[in-house]
C-alpha positions as CSV (number, residue, x, y, z in Angstrom):
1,X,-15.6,-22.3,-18.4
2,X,-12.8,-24.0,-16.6
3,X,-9.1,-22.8,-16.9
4,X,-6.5,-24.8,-18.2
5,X,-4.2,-26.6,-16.2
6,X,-0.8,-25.7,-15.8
7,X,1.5,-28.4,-15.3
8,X,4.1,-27.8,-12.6
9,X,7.4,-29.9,-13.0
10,X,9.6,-27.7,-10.6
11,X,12.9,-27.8,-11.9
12,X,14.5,-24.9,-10.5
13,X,11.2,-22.7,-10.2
14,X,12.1,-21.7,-6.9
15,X,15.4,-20.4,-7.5
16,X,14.0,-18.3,-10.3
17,X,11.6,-17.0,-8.1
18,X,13.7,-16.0,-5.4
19,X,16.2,-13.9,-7.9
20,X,12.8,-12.3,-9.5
21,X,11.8,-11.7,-6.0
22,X,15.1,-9.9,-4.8
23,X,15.6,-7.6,-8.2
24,X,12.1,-6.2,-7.4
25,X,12.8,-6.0,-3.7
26,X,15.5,-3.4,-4.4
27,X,15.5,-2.3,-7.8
28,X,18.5,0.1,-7.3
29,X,21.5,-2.0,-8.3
30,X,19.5,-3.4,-11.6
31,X,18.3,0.0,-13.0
32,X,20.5,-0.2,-16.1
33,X,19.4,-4.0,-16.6
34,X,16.2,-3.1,-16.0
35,X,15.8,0.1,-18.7
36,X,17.0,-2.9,-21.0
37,X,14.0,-5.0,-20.2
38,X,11.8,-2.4,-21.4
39,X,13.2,-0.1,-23.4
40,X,11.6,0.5,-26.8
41,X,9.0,-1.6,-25.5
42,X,6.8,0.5,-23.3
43,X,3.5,1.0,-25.5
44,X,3.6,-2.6,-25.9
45,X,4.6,-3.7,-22.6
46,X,2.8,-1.3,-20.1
47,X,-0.1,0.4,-22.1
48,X,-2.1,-2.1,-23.7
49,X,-5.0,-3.1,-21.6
50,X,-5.0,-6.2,-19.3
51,X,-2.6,-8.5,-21.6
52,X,-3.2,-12.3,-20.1
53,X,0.7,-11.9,-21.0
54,X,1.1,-10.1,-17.7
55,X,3.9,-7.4,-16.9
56,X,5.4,-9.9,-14.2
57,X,5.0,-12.6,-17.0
58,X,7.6,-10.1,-19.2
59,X,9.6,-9.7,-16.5
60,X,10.1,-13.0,-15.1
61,X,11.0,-14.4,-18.8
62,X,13.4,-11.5,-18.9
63,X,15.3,-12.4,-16.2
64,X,15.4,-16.3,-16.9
65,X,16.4,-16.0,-19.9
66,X,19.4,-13.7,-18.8
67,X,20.2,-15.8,-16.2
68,X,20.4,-19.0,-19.0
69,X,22.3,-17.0,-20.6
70,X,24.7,-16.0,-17.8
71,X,25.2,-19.6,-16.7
72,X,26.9,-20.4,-20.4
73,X,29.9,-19.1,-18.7
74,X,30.3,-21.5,-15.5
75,X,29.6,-24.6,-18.0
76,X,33.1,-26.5,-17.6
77,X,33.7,-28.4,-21.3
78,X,35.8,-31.0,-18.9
79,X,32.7,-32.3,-17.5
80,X,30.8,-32.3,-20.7
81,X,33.8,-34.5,-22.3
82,X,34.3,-36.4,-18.8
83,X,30.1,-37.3,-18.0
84,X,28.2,-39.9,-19.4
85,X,24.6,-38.2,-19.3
86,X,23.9,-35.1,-20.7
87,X,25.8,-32.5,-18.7
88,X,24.6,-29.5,-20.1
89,X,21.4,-27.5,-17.7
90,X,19.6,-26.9,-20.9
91,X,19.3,-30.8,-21.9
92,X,18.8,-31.2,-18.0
93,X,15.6,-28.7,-18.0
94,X,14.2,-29.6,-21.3
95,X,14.5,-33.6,-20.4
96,X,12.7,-32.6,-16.9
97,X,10.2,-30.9,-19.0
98,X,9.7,-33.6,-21.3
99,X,10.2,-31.3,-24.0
100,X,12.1,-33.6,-26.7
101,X,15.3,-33.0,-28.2
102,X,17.7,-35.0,-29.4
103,X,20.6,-33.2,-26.7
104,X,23.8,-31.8,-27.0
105,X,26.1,-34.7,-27.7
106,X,23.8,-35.8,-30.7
107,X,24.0,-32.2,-32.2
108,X,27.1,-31.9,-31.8
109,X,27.5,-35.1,-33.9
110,X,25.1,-33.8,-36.2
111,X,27.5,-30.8,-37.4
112,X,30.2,-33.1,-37.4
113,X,32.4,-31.5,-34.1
114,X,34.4,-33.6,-32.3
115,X,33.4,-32.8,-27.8
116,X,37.2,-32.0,-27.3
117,X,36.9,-29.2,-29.6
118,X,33.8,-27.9,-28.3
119,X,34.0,-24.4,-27.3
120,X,32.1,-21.4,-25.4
121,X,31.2,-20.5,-28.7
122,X,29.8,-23.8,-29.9
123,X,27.5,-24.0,-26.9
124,X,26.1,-20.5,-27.4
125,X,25.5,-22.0,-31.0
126,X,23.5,-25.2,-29.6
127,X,21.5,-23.1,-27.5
128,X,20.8,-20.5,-30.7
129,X,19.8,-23.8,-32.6
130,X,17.5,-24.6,-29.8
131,X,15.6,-21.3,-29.9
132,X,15.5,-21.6,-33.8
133,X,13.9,-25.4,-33.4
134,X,11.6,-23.5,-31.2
135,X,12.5,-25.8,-27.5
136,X,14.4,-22.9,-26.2
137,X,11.5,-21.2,-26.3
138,X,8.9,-23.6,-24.6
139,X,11.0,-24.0,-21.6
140,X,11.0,-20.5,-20.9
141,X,7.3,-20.1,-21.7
142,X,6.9,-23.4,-18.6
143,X,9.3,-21.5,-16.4
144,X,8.0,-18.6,-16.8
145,X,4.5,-19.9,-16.2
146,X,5.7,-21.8,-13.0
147,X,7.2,-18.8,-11.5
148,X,4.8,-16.4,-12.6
149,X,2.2,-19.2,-10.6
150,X,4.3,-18.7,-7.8
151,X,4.6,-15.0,-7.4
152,X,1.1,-13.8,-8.3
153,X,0.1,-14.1,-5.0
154,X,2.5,-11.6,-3.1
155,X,0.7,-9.0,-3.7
156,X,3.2,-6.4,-1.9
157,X,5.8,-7.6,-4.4
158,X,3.1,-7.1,-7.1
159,X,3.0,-3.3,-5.7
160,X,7.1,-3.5,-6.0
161,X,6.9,-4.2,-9.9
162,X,4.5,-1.6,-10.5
163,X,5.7,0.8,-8.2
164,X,8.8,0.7,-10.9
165,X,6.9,0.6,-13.6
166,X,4.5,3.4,-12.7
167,X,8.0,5.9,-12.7
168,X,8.3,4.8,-16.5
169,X,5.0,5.3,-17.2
170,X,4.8,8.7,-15.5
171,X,7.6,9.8,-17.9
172,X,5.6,9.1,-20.8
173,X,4.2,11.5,-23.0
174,X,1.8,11.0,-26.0
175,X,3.9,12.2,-28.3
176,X,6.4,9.8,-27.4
177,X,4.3,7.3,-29.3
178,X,3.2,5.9,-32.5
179,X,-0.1,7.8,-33.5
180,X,-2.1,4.7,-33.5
181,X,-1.1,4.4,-29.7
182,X,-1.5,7.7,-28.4
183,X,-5.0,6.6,-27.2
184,X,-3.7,5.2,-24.7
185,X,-2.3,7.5,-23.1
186,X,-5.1,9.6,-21.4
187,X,-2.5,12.7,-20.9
188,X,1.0,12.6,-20.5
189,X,2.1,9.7,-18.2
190,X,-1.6,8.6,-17.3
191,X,-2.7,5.9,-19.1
192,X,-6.6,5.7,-20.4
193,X,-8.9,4.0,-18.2
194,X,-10.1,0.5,-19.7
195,X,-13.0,-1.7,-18.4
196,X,-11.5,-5.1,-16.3
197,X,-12.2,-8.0,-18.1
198,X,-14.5,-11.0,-16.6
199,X,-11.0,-13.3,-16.8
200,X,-9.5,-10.9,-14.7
201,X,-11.7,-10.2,-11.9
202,X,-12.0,-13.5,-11.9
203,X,-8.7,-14.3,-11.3
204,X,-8.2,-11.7,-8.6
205,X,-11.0,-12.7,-6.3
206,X,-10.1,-16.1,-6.2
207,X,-6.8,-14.9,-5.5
208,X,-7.5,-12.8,-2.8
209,X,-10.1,-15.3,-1.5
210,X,-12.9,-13.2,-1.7
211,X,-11.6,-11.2,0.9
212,X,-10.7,-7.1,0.9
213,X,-7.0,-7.0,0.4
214,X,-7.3,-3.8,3.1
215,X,-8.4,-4.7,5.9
216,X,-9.6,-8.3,5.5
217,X,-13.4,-8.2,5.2
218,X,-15.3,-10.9,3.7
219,X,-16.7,-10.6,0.0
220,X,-18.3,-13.9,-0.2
221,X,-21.6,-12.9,1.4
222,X,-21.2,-16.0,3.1
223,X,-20.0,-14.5,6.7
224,X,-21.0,-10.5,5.6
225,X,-23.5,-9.2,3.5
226,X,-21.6,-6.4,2.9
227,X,-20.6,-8.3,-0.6
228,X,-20.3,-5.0,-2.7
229,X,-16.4,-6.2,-4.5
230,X,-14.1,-3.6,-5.8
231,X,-11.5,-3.9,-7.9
232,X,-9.1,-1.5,-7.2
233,X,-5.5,-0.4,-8.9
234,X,-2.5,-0.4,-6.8
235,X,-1.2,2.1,-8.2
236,X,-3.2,4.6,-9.5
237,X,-3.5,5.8,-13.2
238,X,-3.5,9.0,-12.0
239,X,0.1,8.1,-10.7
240,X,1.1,5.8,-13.6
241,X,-0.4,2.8,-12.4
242,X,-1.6,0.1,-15.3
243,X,-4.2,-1.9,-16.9
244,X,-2.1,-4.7,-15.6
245,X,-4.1,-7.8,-13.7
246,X,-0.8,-7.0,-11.3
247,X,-1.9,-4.3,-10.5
248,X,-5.5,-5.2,-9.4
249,X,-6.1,-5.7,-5.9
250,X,-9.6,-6.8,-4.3
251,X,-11.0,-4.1,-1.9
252,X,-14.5,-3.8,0.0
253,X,-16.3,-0.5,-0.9
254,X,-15.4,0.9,2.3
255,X,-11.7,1.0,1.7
256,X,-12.0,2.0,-2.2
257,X,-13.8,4.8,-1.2
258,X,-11.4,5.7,1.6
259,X,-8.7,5.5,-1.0
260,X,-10.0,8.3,-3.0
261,X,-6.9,8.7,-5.9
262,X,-4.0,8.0,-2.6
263,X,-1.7,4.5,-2.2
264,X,-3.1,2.4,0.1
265,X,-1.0,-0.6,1.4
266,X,-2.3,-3.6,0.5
267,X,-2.4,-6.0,3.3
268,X,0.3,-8.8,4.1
269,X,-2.5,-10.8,5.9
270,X,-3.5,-14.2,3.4
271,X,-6.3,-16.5,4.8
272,X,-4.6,-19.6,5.9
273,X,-5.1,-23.6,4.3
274,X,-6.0,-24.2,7.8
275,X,-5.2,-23.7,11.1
276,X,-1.6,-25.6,12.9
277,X,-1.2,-26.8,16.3
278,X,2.2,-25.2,16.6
């Protein structure tokens, strides 16, 4: 069966990307941020078994939404009163998006408030109206889609999320959670093996282009017969690694073996579209 397509509108996806990309690249500064992203949530987040909604998924959409939220505070009310079109990023994106609302100026006249007494507050309203209307919400889930699109294939920044994640894991004990979850937890701070789903090897060999994400060896059978596909975790469980499609990686037996329960470096190598002049 054929996947669906996502639609890819760009508006901004790259920026997102870049800040998603540079909290992971050195998590020290954003530890306290980042204990807020999961906190109370780690059963749900980390431990349930190959969620299509992905940890990087989570993340992403954690730190869109925070920076959304951030950006309320640079919006100048001068230029809102002073612009024609809809000045406001959240009617910008949404518009971009297609995702129909009737925009600021019209709710504004809707709850009867005059744009010259529009205040910090009053857009932090419009933007809690939107999330209650549900269009809030359908942005994020297209930005979060379009970066997540982006970033799936960098798979040493993959190993950067769950190198993070595995620490939080690895503090976990079972009696840290609900009864009805403790099965997933194998001991303390390992989390039960699970079976990877077809969707999800799927996904990671076409990712990884059939090739061993170790030292480069064909999978396809088409230029080796040595076509015997692993599918290996970054990070161990033993270490706190997760039934996360993140942390899958596509190896050749040779190198799973050779891995044993140890970190092995994926590979920065990525089979080119095809080959330049330059």
């Amino acid at each position: 069966m054929r996947e669906p397509l996502l639609r890819m509108e760009f508006f901004e996806t790259y920026y997102y990307a870049n800040i998603v990309h540079n909290v992971l690249n050195d998590t020290m500064p954003y530890l306290r941020n980042l204990n807020s992203w999961h906190e109370g949530r780690e059963a749900w987040l980390f431990l349930r078994p190959f969620p299509k909604w992905s940890v990087l998924h989570d993340f992403a959409q954690y730190i869109i939404e925070d920076l959304i939220y951030e950006r309320l505070q640079e919006v100048s009310l001068e230029a809102i009163e002073n612009s024609r079109w809809p000045s406001l990023w959240i009617d910008q994106a949404l518009a971009h998006h297609q995702i129909e609302t009737p925009g600021f100026r019209a709710w504004l006249k809707q709850e009867k408030i005059d744009l010259a007494d529009a205040s910090q507050d009053v857009i932090h309203d419009y933007h809690n109206e939107l999330r209650l209307t549900g269009e809030f919400d359908t942005l994020l889930t297209q930005l979060t889609n379009e970066v997540f699109y982006l970033l799936f294939g960098n798979r040493a920044l993959l190993a950067k999320l769950n190198s993070y994640v595995s620490g939080v894991v690895d503090s976990l004990t079972r009696n840290d959670l609900a009864i009805e979850e403790r099965h997933l937890l194998r001991k303390d701070g390992i989390p039960t093996r699970t079976h990877v789903p077809e969707w999800a090897r799927r996904a990671i060999y076409f990712r990884d282009r059939g090739m061993c994400a170790s030292c480069n060896t064909d999978l396809t059978g088409v230029i080796s017969i040595n076509k015997a596909e692993h599918y290996d975790h970054m990070f161990p469980l033993a270490a706190g690694g997760i039934n996360d499609i993140t942390n899958l990686q596509l190896l050749c037996a040779s190198c799973n073996l050779k891995k044993g329960r140890r970190m092995l470096p994926t590979s920065t190598n990525y089979q080119s579209w095809y080959a330049s002049d330059a």
